[in-house]
C-alpha positions as CSV (number, residue, x, y, z in Angstrom):
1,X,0.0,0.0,0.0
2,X,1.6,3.2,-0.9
3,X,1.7,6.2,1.2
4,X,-0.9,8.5,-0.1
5,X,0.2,12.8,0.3
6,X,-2.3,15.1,0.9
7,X,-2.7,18.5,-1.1
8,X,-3.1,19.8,2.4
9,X,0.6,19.0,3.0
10,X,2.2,19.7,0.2
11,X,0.5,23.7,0.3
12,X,2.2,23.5,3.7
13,X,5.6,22.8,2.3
14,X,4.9,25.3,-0.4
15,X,4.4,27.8,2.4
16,X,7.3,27.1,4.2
17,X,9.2,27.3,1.7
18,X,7.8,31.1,0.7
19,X,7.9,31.9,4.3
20,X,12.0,31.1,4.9
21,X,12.7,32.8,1.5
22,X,10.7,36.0,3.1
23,X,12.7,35.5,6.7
24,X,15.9,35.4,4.3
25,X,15.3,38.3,1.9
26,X,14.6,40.4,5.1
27,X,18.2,39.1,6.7
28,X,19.8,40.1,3.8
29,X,18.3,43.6,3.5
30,X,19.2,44.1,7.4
31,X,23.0,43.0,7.1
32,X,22.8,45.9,4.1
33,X,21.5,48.2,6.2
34,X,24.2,47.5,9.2
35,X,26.8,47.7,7.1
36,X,25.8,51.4,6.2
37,X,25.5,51.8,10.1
38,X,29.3,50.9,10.6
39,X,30.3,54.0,9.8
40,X,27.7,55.3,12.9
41,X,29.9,52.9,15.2
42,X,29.7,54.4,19.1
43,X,31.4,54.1,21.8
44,X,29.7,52.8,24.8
45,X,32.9,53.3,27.6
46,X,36.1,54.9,27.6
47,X,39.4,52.9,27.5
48,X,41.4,52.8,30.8
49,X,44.7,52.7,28.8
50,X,45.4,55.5,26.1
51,X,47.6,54.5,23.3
52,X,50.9,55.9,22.2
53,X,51.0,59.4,20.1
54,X,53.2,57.9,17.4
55,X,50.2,55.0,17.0
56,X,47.5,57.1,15.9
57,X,46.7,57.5,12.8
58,X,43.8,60.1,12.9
59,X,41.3,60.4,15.4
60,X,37.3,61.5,15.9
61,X,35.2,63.5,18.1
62,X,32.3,61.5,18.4
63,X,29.3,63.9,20.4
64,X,26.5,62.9,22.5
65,X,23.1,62.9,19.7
66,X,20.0,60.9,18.9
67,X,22.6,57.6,17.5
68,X,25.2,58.0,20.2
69,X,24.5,58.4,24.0
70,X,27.7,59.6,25.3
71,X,31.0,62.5,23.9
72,X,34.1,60.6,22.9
73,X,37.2,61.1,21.5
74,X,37.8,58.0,19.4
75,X,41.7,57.3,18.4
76,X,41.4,55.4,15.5
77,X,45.1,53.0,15.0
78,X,46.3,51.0,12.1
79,X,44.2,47.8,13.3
80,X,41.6,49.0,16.0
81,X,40.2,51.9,17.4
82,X,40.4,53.3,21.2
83,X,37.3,55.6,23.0
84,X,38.5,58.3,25.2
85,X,36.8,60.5,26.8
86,X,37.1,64.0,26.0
87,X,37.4,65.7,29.4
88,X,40.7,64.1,30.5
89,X,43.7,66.4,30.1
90,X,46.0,63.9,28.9
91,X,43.4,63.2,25.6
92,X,43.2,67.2,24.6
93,X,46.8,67.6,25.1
94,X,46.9,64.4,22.6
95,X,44.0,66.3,20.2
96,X,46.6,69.1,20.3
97,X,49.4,67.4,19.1
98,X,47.5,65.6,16.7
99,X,46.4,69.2,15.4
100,X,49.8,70.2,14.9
101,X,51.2,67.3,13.4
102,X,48.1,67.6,10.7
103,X,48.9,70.9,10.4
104,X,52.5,70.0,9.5
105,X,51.4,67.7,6.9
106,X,49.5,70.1,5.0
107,X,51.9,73.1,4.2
108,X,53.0,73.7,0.6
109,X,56.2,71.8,-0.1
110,X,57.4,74.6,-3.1
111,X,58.9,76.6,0.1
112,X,62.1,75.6,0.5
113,X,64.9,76.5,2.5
114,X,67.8,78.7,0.7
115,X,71.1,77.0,1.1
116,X,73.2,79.3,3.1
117,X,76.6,79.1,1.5
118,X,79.6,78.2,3.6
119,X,82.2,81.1,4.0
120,X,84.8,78.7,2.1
121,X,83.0,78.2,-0.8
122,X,82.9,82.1,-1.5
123,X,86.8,81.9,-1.2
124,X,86.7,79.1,-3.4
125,X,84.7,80.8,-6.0
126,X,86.7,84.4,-5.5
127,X,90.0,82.5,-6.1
128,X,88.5,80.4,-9.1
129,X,87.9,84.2,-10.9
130,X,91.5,85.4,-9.9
């Protein structure tokens, strides 16, 4: 006697099968969404340890708005990032230096220094024309 399949089951299986393509098109339209929230990344606490100035490559101000719930500084390193918090003394005197090391980087190039000529060389020269 062979096992007889209902119509009633097999709409079920049809339904399922609709239903976990639905619950996967919605994951995928979430993980597309969080990865345009990556950039919107907050910090949560502040780091205990601060890293070294010659570490960091750039850093953030991160303020206290509707996505994040708390100011930050965030140092942003070659493989990680570090939350500090803005108030301590030892982060805006690192903000500073930062500053001024940026600052650095962007003059023009095109002003060089003159070469001061050495003393000797004018002898040189004056006794070349002789």
């Amino acid at each position: 006697m062979k096992p007889q399949i209902s119509l009633k089951c097999i709409m079920m299986t049809t339904e399922s099968h609709v239903l976990a393509f639905l619950v996967f098109f919605l994951l995928l339209i979430n993980l597309g969404s969080l990865e345009a929230l990556h950039d919107l990344d907050c910090c949560y606490s502040y780091s205990v340890h601060l890293p070294r100035l010659k570490h960091i490559k750039n850093y953030t101000e991160q303020k206290q708005n509707e996505v994040c719930s708390m100011d930050a500084v965030i140092f942003h390193l070659k493989k990680y990032s570090v939350c500090a918090d803005p108030k301590n003394k030892e982060v805006q005197r690192m903000i500073s230096l930062l500053r001024k090391r940026q600052s650095k980087k962007k003059k023009p190039q095109n002003q060089k220094r003159k070469k001061k000529k050495n003393s000797r060389s004018k002898f040189r020269n004056q006794k070349r024309k002789m």
